[in-house]
C-alpha positions in Angstrom: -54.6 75.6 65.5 -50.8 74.8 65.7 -48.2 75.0 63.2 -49.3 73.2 60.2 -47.5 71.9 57.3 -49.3 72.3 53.7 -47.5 70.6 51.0 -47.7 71.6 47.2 -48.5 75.1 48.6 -48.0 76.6 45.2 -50.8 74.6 43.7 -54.6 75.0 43.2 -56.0 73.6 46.5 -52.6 75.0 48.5 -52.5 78.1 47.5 -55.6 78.9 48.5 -55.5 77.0 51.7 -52.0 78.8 52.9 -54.4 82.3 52.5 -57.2 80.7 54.5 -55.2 79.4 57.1 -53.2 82.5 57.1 -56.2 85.0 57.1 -57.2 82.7 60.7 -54.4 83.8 62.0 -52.8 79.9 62.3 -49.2 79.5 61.7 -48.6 77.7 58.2 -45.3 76.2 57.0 -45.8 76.2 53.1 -43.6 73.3 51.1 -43.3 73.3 47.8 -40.6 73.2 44.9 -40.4 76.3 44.0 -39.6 79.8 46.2 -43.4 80.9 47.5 -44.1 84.4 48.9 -45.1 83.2 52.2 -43.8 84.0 55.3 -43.0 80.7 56.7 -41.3 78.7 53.7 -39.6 75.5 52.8 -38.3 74.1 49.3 -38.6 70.4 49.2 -37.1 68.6 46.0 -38.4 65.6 43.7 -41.0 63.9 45.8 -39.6 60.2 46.5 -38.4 57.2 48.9 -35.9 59.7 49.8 -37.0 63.2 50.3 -36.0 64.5 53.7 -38.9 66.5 55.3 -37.3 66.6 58.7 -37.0 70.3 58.7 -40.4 70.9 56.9 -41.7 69.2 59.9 -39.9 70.7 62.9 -42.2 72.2 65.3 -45.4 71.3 63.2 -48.2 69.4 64.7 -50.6 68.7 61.5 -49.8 68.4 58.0 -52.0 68.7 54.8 -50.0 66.4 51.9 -51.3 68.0 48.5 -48.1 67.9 46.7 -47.9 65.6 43.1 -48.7 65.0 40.0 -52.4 65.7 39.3 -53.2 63.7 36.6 -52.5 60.6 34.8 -50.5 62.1 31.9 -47.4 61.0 34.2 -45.9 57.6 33.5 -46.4 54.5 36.2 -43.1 55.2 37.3 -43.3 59.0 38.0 -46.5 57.9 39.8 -45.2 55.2 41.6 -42.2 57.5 42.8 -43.6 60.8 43.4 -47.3 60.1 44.5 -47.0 57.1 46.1 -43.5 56.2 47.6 -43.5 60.3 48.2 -46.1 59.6 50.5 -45.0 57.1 52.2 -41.8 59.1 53.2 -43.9 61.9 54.0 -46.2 59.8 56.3 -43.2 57.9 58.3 -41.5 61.3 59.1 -44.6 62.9 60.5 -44.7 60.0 62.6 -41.3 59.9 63.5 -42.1 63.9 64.6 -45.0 62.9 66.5 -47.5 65.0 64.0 -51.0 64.7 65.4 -52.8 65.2 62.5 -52.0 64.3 58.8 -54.6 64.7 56.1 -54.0 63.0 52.9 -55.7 64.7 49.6 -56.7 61.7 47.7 -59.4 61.7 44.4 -62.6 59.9 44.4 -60.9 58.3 41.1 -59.7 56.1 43.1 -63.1 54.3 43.4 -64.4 54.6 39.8 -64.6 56.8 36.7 -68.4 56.4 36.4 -71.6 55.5 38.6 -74.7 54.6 37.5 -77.7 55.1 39.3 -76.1 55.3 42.7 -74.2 57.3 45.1 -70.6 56.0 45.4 -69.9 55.9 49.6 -66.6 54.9 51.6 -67.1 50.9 51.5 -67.7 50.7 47.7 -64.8 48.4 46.6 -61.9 51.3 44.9 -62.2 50.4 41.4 -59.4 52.9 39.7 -59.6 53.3 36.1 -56.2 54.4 35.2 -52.8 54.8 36.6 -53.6 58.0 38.4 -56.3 57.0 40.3 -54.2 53.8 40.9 -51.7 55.7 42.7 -54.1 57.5 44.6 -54.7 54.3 46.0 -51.9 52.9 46.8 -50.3 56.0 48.4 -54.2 56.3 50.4 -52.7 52.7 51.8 -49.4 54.0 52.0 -50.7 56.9 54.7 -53.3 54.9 56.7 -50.9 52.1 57.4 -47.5 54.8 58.1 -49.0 58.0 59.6 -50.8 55.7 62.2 -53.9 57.1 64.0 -53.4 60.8 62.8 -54.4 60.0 59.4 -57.0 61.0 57.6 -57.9 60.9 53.7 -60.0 63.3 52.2 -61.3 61.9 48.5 -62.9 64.8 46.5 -64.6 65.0 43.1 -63.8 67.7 40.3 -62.9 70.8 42.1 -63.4 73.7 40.9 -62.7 77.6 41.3 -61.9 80.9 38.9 -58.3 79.6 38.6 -58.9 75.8 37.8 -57.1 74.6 34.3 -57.9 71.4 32.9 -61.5 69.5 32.1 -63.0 72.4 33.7 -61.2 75.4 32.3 -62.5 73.9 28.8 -66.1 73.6 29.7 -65.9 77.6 30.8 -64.6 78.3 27.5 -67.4 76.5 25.8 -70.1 77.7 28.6 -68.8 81.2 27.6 -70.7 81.5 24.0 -74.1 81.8 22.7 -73.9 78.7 20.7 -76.2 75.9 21.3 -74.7 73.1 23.3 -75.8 69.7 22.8 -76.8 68.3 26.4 -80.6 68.9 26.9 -80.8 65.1 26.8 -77.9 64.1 29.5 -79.3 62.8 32.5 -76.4 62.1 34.9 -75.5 62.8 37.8 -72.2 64.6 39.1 -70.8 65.3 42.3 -68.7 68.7 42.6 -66.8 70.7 45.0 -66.1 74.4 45.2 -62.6 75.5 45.9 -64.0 77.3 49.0 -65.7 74.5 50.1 -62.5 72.0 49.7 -60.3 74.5 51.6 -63.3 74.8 54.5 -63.0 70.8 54.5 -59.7 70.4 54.9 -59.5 72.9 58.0 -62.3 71.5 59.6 -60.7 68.2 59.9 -57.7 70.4 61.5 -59.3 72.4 64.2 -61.5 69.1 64.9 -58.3 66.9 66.4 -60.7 64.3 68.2 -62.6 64.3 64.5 -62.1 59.9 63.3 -59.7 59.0 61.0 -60.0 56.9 58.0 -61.4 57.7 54.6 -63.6 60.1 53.6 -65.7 61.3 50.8 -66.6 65.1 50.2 -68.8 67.4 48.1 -70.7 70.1 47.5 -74.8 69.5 47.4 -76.6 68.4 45.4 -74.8 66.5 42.2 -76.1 68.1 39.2 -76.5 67.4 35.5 -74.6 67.8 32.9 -77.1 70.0 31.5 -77.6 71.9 35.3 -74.1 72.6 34.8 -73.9 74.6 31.7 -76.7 76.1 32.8 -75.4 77.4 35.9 -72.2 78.7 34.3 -74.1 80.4 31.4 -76.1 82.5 34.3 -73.1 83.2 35.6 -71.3 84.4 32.1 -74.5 86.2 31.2 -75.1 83.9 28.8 -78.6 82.4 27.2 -78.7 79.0 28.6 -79.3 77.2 25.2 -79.0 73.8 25.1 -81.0 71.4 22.6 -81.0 67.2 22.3 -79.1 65.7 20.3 -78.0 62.0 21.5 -75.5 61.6 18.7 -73.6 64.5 19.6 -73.9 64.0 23.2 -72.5 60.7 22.9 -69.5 61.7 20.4 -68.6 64.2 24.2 -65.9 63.3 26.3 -67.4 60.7 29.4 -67.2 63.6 32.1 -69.9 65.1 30.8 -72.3 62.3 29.9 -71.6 59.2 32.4 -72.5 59.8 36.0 -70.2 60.5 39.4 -72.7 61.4 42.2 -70.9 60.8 45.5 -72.6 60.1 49.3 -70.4 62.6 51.7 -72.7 62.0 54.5 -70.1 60.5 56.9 -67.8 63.9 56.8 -70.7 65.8 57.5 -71.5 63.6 60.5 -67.9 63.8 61.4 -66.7 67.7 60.2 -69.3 69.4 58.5 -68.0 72.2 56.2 -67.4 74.9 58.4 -68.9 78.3 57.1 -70.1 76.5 54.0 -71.9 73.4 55.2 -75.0 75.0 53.5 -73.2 76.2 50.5 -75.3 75.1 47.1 -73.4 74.0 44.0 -75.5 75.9 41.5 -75.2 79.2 43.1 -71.1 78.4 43.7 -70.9 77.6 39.6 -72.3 80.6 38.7 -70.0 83.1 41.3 -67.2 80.5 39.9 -67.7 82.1 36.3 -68.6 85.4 37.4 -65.2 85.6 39.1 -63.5 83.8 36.4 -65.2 85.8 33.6 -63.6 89.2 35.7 -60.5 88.0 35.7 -59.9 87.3 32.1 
């Protein structure tokens, strides 16, 4: 692979994709807001209609745009500014800089919060729920329309790894007790995706340049239940996988872990596959996921 340019390269995802890259032996360029120890380096500022990427993009011939905010706890307007119109600047430079590739890191959010008794795929209507996914969305539109035929939008589910904060950091810390959970009864459906497997994703669709553009949606195999999850994370803890019915309880949980999210990925696979980890299964990724995360406590 050429140079390529990974935004938010201090993050989650971009951290860990700078090392993968980097262990391949392709040159990376790593933006970000803050200093990074890598060897190739570039601070951008506040993401917006004006931030000047030019030099970020000298000499690079794919980018990876994972910067902004990652959740909707921003207002419309930091949204609007950072996520969306950051895009679109983004998009038009690498343009401008004849950038052959540019994958866009979107969120499945940006086609529902919940599914029932289907698999969401790439024509379902987007149907955000709230101002994140929203600008998801509109910056996905933003990058189809302004990086022109290098672009490419990648839509994951939860992601998760050791390191991950949020939703799932709090179910590891429940999932890391003897107690009896109350989930036995939960039958939904939920896609994931390893961190491992994201990063193996995202660099398939860069040594694959003749790969189509457009949307797509990605995951790890098969979705799982709530109740497969805990259980998979408990084994992996070396916990007792106890878990008992109680619909009251269950329904008084937050909607991640009772409504369902199962997502239909096929199309990437046709396209890209997964690299080493086409074959990777979800269950046995949760459990090294809280054996790693248990070791580095």
């Amino acid at each position: 692979m050429a140079r390529v340019l990974v935004t938010g390269a201090s993050g989650f995802i971009g951290s860990a994709l700078v090392t993968a890259l980097n262990a391949r032996g392709t040159a990376v360029r790593a933006a970000a807001r803050t200093r990074l120890p890598f060897a190739d380096a570039c601070l951008v500022g506040n993401l917006g209609p004006d931030t000047n990427w030019r030099a970020a993009l000298d000499g690079v011939e794919a980018v990876v745009h994972l910067a902004g905010p990652a959740h909707a706890s921003y207002s419309e307007r930091e949204l609007e500014r950072a996520t969306v119109q950051g895009a679109s600047r983004l998009a038009v430079q690498a343009r401008e800089a004849q950038v052959s590739r540019f994958v866009y890191i979107s969120s499945i959010k940006v086609i529902a919060a919940h599914a029932c008794g289907r698999l969401l795929t790439e024509i379902d209507p987007p149907n955000p729920q709230d101002r994140y996914g929203r600008a998801k969305l509109c910056a996905e539109r933003e990058v189809l329309a302004r990086a022109g035929e290098s672009a490419l939008v990648l839509r994951p589910p939860l992601v998760f790894g050791a390191a991950a904060k949020g939703n799932f950091r709090h179910l590891l810390r429940i999932a890391d007790t003897n107690i009896p959970l109350p989930f036995a009864g939960v039958e939904n459906q939920r896609s994931l995706i390893s961190l491992d497997s994201m990063v193996e994703a995202i660099i398939a669709t860069l040594t694959n340049r003749d790969g189509p553009g457009g949307v797509f949606h990605i995951a790890d195999l098969p979705a799982l239940s709530t109740p497969d999850i805990v259980d998979a994370l408990r084994r992996g803890l070396g916990r007792p996988t106890r878990q008992f019915r109680a619909p009251g309880l269950s329904m008084l949980s937050p909607p991640a872990l009772t409504e369902s999210l199962a997502i239909d990925d096929s199309r990437f696979r046709a396209a890209y596959g997964y690299g080493a980890r086409n074959d990777v299964d979800v269950s046995a990724a949760l459990e090294q996921c809280a054996r790693d995360w248990s070791a580095t406590r």
